[in-house]
PyMOL Python script that loads the backbone (N, CA, C, O; Angstrom):
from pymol import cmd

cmd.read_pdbstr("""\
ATOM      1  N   UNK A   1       0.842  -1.168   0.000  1.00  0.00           N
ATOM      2  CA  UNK A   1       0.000   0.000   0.000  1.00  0.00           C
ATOM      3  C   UNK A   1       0.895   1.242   0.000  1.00  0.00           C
ATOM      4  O   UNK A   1       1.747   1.439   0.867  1.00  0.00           O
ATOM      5  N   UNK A   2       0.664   2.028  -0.974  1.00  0.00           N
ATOM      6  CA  UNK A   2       1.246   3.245  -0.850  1.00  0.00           C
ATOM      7  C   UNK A   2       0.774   4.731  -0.487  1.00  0.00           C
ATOM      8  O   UNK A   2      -0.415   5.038  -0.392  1.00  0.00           O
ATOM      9  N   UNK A   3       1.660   5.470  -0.327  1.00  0.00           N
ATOM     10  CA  UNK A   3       0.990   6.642   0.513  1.00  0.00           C
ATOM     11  C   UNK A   3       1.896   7.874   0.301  1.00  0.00           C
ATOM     12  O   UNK A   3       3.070   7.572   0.087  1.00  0.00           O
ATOM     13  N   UNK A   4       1.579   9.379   0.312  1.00  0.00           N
ATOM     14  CA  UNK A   4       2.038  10.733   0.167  1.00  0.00           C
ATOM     15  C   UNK A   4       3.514  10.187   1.269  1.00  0.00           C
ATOM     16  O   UNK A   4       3.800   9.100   1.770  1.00  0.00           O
ATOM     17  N   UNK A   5       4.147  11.483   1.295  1.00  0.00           N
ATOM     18  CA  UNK A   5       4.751  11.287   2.718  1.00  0.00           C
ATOM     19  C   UNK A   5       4.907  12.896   2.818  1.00  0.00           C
ATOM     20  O   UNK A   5       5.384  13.771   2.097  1.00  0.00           O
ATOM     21  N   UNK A   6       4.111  12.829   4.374  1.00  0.00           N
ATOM     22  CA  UNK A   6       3.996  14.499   4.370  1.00  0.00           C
ATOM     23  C   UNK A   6       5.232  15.123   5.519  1.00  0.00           C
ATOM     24  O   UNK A   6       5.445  14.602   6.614  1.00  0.00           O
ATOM     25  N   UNK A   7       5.888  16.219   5.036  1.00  0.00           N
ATOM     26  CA  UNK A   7       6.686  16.484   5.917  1.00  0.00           C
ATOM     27  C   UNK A   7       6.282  16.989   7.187  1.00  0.00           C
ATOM     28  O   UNK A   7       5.294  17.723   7.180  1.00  0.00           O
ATOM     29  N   UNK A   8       6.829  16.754   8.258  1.00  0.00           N
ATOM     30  CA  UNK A   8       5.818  17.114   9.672  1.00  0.00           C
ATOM     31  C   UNK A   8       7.525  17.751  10.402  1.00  0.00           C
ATOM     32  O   UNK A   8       7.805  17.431  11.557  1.00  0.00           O
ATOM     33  N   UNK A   9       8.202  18.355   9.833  1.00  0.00           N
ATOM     34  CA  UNK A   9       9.192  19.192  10.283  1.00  0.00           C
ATOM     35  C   UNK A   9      10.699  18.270  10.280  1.00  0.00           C
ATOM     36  O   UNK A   9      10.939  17.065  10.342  1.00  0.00           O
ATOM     37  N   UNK A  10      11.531  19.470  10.178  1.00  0.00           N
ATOM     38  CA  UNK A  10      12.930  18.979  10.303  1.00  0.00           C
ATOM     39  C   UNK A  10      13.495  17.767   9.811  1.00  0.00           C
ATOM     40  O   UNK A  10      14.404  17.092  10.293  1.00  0.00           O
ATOM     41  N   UNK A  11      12.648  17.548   8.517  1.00  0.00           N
ATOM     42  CA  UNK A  11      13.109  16.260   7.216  1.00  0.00           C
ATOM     43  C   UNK A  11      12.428  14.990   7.695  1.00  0.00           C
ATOM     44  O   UNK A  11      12.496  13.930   7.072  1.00  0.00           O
ATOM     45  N   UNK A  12      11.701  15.168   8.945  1.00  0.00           N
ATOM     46  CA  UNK A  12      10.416  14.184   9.214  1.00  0.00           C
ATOM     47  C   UNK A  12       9.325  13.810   8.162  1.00  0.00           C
ATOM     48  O   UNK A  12       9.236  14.488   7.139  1.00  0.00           O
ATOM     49  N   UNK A  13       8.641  12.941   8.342  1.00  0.00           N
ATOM     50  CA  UNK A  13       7.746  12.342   7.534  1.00  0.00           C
ATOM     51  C   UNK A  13       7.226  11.757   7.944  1.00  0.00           C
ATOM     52  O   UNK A  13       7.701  11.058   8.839  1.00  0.00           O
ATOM     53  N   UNK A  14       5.457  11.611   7.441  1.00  0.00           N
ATOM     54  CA  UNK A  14       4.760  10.739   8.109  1.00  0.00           C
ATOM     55  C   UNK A  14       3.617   9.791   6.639  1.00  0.00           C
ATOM     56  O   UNK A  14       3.171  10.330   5.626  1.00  0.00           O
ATOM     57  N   UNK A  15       3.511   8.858   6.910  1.00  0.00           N
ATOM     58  CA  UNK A  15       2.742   8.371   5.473  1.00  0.00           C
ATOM     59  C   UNK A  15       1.370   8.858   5.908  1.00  0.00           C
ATOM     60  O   UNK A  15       0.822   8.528   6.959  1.00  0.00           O
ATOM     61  N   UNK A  16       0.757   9.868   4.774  1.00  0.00           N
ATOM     62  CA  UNK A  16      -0.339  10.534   4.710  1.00  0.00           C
ATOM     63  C   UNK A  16      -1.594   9.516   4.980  1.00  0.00           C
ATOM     64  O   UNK A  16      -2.622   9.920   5.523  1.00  0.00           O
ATOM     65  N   UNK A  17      -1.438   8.302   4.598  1.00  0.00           N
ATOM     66  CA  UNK A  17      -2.725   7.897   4.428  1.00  0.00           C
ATOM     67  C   UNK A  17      -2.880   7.091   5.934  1.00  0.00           C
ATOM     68  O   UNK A  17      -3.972   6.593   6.207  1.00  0.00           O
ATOM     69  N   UNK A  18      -1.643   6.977   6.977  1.00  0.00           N
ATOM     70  CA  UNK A  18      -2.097   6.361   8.853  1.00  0.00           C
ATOM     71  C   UNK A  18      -2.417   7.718   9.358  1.00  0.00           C
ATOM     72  O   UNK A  18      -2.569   8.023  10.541  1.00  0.00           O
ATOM     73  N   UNK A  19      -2.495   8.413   8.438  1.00  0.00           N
ATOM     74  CA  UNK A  19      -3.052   9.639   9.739  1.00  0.00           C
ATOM     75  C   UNK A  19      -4.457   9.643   9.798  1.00  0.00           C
ATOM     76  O   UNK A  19      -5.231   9.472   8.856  1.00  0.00           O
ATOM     77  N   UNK A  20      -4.842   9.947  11.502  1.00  0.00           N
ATOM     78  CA  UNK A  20      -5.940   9.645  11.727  1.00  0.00           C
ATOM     79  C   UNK A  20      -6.926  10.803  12.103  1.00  0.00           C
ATOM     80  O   UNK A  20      -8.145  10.943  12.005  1.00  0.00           O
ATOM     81  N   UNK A  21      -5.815  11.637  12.610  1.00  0.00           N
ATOM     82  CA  UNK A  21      -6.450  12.894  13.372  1.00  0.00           C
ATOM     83  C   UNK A  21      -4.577  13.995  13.585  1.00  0.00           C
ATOM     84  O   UNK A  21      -3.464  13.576  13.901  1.00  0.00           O
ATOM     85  N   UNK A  22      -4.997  15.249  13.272  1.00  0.00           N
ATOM     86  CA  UNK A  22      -4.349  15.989  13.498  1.00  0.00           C
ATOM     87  C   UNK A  22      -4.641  17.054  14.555  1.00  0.00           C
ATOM     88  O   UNK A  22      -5.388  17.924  14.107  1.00  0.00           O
ATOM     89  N   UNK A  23      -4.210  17.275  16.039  1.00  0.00           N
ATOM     90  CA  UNK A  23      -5.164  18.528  17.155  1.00  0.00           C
ATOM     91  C   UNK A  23      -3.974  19.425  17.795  1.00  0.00           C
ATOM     92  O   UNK A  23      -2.747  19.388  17.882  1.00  0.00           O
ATOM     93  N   UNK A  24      -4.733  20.008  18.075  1.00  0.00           N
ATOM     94  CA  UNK A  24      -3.926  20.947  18.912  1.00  0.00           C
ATOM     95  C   UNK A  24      -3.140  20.495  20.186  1.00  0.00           C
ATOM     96  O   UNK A  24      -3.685  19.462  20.575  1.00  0.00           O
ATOM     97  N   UNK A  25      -2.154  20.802  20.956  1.00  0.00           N
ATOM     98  CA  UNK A  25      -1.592  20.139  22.098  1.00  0.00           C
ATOM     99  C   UNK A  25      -2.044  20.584  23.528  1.00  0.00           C
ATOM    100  O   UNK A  25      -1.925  19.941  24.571  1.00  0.00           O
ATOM    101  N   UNK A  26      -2.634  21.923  23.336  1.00  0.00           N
ATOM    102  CA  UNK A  26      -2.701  22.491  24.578  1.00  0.00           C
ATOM    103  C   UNK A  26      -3.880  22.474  25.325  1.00  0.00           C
ATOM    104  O   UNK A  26      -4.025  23.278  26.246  1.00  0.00           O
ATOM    105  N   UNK A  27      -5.299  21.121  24.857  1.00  0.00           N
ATOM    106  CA  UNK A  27      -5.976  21.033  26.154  1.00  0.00           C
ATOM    107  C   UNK A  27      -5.743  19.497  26.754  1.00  0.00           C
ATOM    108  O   UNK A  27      -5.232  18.496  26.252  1.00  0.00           O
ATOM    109  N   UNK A  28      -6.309  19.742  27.973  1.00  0.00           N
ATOM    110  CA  UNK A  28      -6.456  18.457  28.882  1.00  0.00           C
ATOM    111  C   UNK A  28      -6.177  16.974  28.612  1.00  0.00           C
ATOM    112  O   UNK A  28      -5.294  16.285  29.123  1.00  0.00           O
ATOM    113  N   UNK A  29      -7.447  16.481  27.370  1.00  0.00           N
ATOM    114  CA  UNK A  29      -7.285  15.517  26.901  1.00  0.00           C
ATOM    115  C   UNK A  29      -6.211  15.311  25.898  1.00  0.00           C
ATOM    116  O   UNK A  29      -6.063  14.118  25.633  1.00  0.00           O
ATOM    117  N   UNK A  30      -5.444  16.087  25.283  1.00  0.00           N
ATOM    118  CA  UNK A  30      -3.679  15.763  24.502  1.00  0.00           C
ATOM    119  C   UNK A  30      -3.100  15.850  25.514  1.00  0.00           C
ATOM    120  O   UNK A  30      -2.080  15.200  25.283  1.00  0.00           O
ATOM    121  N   UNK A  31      -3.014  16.301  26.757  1.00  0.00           N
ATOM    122  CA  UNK A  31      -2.513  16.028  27.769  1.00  0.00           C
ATOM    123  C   UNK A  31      -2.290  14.707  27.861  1.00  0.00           C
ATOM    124  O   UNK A  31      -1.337  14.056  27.433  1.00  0.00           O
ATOM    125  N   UNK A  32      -3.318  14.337  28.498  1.00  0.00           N
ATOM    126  CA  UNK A  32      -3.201  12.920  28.883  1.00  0.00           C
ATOM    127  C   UNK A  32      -2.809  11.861  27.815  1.00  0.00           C
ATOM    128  O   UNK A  32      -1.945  10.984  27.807  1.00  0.00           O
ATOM    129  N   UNK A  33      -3.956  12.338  26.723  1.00  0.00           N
ATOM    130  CA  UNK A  33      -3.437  11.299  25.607  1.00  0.00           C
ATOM    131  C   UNK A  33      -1.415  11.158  25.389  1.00  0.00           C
ATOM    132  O   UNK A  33      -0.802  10.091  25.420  1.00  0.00           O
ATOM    133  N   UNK A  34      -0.977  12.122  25.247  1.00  0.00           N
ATOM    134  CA  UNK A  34       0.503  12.331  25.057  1.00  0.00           C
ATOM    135  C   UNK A  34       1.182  11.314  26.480  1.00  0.00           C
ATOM    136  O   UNK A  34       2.005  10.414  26.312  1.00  0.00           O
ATOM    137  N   UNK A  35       0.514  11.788  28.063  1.00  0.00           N
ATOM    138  CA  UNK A  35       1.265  11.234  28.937  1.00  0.00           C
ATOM    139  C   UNK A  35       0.868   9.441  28.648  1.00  0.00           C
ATOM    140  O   UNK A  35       1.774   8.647  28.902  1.00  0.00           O
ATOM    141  N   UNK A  36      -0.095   9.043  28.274  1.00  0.00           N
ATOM    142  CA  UNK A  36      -0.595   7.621  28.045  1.00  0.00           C
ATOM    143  C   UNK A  36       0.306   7.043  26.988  1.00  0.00           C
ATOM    144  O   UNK A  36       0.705   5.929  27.329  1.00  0.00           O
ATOM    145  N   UNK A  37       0.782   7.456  25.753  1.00  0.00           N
ATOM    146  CA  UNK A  37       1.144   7.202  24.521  1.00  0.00           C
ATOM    147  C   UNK A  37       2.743   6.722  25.553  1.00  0.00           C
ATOM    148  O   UNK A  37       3.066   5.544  25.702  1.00  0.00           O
ATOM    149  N   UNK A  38       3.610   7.995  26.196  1.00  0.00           N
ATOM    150  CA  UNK A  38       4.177   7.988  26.770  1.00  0.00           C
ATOM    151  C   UNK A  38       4.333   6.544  27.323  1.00  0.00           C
ATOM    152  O   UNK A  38       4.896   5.691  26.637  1.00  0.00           O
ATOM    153  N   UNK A  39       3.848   6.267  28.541  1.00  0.00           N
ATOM    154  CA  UNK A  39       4.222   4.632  29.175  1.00  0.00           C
ATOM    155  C   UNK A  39       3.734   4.178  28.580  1.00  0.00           C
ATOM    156  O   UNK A  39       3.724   3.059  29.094  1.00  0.00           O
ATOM    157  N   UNK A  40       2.883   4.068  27.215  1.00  0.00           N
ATOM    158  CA  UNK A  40       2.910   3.023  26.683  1.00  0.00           C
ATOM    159  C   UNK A  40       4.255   2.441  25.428  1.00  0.00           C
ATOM    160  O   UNK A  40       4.213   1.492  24.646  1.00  0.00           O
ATOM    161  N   UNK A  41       5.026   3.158  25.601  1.00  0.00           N
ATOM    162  CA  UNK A  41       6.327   3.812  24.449  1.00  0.00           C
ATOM    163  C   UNK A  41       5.618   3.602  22.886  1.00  0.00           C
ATOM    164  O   UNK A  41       5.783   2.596  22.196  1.00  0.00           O
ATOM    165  N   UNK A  42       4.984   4.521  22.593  1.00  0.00           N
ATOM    166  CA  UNK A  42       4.067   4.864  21.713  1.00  0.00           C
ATOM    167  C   UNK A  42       4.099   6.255  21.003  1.00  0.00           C
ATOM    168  O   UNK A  42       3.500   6.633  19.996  1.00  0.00           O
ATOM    169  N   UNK A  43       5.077   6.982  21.921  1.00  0.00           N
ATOM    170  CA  UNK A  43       4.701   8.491  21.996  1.00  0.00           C
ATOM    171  C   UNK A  43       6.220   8.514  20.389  1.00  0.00           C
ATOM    172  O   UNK A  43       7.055   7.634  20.178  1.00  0.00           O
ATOM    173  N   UNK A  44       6.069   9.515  19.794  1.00  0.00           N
ATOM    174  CA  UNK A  44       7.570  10.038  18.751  1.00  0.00           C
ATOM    175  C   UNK A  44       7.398  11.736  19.181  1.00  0.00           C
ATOM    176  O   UNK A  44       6.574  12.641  19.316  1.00  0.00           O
ATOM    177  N   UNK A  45       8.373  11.504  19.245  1.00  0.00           N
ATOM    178  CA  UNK A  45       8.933  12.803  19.382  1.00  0.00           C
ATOM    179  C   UNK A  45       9.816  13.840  18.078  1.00  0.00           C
ATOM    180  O   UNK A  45      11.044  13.925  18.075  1.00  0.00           O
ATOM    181  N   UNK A  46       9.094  14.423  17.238  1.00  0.00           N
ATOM    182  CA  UNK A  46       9.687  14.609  16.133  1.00  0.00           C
ATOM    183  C   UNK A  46      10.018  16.151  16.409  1.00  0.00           C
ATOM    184  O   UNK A  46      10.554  16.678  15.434  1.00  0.00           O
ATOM    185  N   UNK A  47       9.841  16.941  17.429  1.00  0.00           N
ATOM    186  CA  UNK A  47      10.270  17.844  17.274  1.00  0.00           C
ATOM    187  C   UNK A  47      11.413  19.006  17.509  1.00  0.00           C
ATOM    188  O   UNK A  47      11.417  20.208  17.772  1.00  0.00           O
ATOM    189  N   UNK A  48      12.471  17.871  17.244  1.00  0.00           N
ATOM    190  CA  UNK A  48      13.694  18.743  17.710  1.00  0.00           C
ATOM    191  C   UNK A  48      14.005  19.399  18.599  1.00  0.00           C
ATOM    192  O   UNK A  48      14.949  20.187  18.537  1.00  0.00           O
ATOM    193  N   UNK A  49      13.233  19.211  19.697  1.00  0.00           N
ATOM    194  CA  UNK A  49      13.779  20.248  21.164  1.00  0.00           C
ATOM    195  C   UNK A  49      12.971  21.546  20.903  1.00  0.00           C
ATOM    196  O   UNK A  49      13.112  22.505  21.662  1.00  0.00           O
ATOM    197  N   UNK A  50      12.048  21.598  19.746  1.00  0.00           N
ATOM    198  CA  UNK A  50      11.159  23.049  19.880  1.00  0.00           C
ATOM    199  C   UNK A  50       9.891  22.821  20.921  1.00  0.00           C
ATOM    200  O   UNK A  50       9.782  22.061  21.883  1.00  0.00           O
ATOM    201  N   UNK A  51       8.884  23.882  20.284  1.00  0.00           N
ATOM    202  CA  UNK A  51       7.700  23.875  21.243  1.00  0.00           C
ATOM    203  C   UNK A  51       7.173  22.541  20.282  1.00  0.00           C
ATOM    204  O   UNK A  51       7.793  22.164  19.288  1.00  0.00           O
ATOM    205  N   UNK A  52       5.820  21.866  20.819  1.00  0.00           N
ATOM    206  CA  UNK A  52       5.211  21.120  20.138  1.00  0.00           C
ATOM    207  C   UNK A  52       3.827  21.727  19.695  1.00  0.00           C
ATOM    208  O   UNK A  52       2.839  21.770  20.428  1.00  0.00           O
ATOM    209  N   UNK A  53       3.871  22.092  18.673  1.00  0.00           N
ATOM    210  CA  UNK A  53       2.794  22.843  18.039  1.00  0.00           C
ATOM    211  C   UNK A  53       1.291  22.029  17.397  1.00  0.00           C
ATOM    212  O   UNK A  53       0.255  22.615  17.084  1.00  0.00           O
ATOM    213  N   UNK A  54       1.531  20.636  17.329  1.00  0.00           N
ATOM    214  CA  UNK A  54       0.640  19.628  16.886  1.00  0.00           C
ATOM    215  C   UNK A  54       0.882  18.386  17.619  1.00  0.00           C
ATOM    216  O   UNK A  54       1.788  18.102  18.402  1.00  0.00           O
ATOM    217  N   UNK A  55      -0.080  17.731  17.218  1.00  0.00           N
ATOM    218  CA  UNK A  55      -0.105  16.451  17.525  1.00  0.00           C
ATOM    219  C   UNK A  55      -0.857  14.930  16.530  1.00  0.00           C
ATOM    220  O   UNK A  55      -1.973  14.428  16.397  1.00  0.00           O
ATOM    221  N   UNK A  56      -0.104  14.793  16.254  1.00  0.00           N
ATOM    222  CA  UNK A  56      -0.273  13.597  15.017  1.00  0.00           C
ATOM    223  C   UNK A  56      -0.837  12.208  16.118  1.00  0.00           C
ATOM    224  O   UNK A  56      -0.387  11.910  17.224  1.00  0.00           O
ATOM    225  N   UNK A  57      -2.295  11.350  15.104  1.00  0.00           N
ATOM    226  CA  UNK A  57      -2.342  10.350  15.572  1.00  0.00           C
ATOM    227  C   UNK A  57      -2.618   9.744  14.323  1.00  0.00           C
ATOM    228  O   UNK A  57      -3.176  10.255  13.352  1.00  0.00           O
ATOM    229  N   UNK A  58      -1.876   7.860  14.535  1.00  0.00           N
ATOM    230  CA  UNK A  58      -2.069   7.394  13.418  1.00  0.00           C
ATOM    231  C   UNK A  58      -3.208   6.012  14.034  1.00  0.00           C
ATOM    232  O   UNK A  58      -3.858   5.826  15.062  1.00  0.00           O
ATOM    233  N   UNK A  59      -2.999   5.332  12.871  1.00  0.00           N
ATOM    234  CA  UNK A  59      -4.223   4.346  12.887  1.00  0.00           C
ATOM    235  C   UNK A  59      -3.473   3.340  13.727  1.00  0.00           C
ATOM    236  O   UNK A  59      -4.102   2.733  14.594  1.00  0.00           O
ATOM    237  N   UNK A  60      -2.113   3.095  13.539  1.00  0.00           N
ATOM    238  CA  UNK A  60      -1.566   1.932  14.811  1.00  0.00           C
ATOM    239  C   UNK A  60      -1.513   2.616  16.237  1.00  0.00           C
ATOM    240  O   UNK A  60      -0.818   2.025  17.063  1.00  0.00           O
ATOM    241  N   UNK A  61      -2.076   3.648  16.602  1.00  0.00           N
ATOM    242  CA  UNK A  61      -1.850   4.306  18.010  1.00  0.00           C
ATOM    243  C   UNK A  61      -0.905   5.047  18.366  1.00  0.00           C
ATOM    244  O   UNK A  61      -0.912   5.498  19.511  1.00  0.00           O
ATOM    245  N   UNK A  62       0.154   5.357  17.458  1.00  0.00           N
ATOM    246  CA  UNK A  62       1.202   5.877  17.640  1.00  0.00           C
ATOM    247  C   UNK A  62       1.091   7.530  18.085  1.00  0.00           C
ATOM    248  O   UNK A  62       0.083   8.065  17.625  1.00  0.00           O
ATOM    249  N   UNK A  63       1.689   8.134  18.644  1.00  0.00           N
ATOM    250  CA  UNK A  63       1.560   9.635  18.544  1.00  0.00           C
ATOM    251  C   UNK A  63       2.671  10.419  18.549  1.00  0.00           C
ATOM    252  O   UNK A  63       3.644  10.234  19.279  1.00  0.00           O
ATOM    253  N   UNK A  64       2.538  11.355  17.689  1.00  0.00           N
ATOM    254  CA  UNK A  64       3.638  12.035  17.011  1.00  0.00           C
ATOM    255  C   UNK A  64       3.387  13.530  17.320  1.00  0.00           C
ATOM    256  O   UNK A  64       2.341  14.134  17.083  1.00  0.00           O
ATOM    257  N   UNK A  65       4.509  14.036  17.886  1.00  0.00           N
ATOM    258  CA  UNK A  65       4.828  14.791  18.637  1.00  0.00           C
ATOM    259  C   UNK A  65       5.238  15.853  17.396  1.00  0.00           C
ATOM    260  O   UNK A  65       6.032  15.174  16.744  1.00  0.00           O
ATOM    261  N   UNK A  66       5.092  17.493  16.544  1.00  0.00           N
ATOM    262  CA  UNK A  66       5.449  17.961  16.032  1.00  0.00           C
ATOM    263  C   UNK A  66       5.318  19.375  16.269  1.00  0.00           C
ATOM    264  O   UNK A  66       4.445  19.862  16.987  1.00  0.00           O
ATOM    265  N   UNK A  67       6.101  19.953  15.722  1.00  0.00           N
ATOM    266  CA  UNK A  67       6.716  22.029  15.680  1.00  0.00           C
ATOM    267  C   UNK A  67       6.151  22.441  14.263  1.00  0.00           C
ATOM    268  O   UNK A  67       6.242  23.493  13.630  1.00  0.00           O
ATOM    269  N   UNK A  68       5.578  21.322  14.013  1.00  0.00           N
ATOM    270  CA  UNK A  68       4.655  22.736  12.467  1.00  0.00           C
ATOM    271  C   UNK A  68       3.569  22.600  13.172  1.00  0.00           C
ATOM    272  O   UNK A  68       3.545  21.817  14.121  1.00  0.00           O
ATOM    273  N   UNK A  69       2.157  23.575  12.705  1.00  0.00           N
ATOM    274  CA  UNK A  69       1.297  24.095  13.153  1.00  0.00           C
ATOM    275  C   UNK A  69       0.037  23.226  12.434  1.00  0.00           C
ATOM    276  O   UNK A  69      -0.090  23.096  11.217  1.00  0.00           O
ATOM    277  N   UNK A  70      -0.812  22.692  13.397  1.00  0.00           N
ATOM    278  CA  UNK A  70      -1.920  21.912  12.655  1.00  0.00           C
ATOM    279  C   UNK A  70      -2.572  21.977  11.618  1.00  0.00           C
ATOM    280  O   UNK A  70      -2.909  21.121  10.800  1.00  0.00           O
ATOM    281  N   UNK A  71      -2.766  23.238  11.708  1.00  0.00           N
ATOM    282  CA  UNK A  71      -3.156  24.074  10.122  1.00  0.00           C
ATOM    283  C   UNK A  71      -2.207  23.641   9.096  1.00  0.00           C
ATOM    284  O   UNK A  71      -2.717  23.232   8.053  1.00  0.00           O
ATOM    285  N   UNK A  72      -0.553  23.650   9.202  1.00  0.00           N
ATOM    286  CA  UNK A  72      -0.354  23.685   8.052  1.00  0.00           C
ATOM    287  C   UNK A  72      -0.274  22.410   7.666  1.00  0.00           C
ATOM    288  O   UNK A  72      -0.239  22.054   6.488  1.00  0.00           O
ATOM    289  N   UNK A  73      -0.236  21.540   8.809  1.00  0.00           N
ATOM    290  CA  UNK A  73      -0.238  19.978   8.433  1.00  0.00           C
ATOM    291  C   UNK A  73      -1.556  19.366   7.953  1.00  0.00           C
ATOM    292  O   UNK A  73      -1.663  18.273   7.397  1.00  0.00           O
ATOM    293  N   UNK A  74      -2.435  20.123   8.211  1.00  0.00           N
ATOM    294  CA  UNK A  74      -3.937  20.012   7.413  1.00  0.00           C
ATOM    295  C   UNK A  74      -3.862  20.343   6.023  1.00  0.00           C
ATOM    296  O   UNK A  74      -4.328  19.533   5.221  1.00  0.00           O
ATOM    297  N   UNK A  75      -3.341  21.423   5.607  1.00  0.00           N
ATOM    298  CA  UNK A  75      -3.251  21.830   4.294  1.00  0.00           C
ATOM    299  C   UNK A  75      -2.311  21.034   3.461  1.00  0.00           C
ATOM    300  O   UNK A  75      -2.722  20.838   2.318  1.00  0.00           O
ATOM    301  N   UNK A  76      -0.780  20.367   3.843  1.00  0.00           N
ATOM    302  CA  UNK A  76      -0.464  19.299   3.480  1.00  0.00           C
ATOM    303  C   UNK A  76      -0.746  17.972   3.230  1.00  0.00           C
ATOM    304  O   UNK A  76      -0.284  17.248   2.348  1.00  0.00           O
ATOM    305  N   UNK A  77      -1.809  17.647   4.371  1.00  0.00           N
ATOM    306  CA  UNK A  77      -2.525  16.187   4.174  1.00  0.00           C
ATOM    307  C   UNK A  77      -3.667  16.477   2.688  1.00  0.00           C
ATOM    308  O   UNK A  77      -3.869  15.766   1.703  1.00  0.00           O
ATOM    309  N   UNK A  78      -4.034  17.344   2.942  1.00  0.00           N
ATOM    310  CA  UNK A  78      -5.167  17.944   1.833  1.00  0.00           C
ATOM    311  C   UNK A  78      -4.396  17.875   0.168  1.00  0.00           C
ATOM    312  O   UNK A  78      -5.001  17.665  -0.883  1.00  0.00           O
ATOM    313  N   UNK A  79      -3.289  18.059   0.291  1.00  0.00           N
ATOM    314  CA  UNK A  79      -2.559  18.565  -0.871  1.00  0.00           C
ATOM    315  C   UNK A  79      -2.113  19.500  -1.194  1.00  0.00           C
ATOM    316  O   UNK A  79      -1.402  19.259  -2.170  1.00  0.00           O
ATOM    317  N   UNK A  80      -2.095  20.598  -0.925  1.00  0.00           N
ATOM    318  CA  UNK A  80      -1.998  21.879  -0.389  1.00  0.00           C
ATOM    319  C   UNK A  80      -0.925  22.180   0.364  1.00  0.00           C
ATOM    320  O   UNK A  80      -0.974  22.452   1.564  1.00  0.00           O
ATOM    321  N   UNK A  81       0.192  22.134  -0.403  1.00  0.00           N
ATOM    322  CA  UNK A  81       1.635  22.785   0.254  1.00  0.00           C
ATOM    323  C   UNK A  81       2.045  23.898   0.202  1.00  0.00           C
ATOM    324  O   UNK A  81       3.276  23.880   0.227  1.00  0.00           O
ATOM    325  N   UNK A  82       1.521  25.183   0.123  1.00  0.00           N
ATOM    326  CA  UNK A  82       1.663  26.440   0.277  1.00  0.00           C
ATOM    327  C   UNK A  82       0.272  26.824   0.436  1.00  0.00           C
ATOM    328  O   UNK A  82      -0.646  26.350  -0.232  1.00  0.00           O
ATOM    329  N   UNK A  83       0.082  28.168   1.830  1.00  0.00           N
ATOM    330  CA  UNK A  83      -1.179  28.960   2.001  1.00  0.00           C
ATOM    331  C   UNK A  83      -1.451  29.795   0.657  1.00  0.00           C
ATOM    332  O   UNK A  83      -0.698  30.067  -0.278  1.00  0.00           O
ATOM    333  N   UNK A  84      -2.576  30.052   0.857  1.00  0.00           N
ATOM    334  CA  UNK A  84      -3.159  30.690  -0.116  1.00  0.00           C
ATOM    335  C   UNK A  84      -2.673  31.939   0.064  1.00  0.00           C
ATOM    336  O   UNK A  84      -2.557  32.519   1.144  1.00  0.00           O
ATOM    337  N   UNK A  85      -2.313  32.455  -1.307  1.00  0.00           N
ATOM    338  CA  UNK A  85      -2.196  34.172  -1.004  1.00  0.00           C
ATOM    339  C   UNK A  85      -3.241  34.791  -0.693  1.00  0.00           C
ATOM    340  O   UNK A  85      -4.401  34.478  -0.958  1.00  0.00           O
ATOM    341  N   UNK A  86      -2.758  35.912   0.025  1.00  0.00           N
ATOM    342  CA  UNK A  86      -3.870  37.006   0.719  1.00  0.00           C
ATOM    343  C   UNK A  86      -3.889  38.152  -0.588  1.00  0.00           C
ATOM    344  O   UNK A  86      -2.950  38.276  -1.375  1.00  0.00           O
ATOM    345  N   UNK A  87      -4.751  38.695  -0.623  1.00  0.00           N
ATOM    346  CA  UNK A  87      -5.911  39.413  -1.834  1.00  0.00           C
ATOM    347  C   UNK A  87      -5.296  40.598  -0.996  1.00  0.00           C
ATOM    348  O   UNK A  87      -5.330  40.552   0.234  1.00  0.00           O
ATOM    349  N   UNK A  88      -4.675  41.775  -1.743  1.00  0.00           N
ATOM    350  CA  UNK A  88      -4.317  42.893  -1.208  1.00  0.00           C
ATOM    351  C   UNK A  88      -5.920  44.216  -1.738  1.00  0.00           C
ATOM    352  O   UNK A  88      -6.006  44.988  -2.693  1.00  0.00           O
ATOM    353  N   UNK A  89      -6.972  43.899  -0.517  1.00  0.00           N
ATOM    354  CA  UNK A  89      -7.626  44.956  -0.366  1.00  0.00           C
ATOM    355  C   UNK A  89      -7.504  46.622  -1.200  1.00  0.00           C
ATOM    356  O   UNK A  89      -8.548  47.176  -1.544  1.00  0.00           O
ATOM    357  N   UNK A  90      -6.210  47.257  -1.442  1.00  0.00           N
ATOM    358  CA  UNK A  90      -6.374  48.084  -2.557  1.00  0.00           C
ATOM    359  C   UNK A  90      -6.292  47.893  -4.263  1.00  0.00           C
ATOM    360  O   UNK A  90      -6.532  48.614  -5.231  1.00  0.00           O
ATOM    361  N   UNK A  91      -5.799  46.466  -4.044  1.00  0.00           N
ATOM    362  CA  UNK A  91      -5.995  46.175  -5.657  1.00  0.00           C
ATOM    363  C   UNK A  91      -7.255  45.333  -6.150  1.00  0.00           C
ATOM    364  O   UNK A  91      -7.119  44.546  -7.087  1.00  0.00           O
ATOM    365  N   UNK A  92      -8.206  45.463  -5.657  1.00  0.00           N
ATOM    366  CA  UNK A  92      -9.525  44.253  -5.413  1.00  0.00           C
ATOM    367  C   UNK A  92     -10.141  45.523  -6.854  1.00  0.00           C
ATOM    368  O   UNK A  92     -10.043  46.705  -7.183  1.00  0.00           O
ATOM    369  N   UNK A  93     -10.796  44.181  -7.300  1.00  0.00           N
ATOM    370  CA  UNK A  93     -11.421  45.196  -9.208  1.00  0.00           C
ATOM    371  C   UNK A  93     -12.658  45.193  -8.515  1.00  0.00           C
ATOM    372  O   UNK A  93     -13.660  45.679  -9.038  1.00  0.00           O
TER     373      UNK A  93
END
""", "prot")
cmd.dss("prot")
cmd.show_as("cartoon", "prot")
cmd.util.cbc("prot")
cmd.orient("prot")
């Protein structure tokens, strides 16, 4: 079975098609989920000693720890490897 491989920072990669869910890190339940993944040695840690800005889950349970921003790892899973340009308001016809 083959699959994208989306970059999730610092020459990381993840095969597009085990991803299950992409969230934010900073409420309660990624809390725990992260400390659980943890003793279960489940948890990856892909983010180089930065902040962890996302949180990757795949279909084997794994959880992946990352410094790009959920958004942009949404727009990558999508296909979508660059944001959309912004429409400069004085040149609008």
């Amino acid at each position: 079975m083959e699959g994208r491989l989306i970059n999730i920072g610092f020459g990381n990669t993840v095969v597009s098609h085990r991803v299950v869910a992409v969230v934010m890190p900073g409420s309660a339940p990624m809390k725990r989920l992260r400390e659980k993944a943890t003793r279960a040695e489940r948890l990856i840690d892909a983010t180089q000693g930065r902040k962890t800005r996302s949180i990757i889950i795949t279909d084997s349970n794994h959880v992946i720890l990352s410094a790009v921003h959920a958004d942009t790892l949404s727009l990558r899973l999508n296909g979508n490897h660059t944001l959309p340009a912004r429409q400069d308001p004085e040149k609008a016809d």
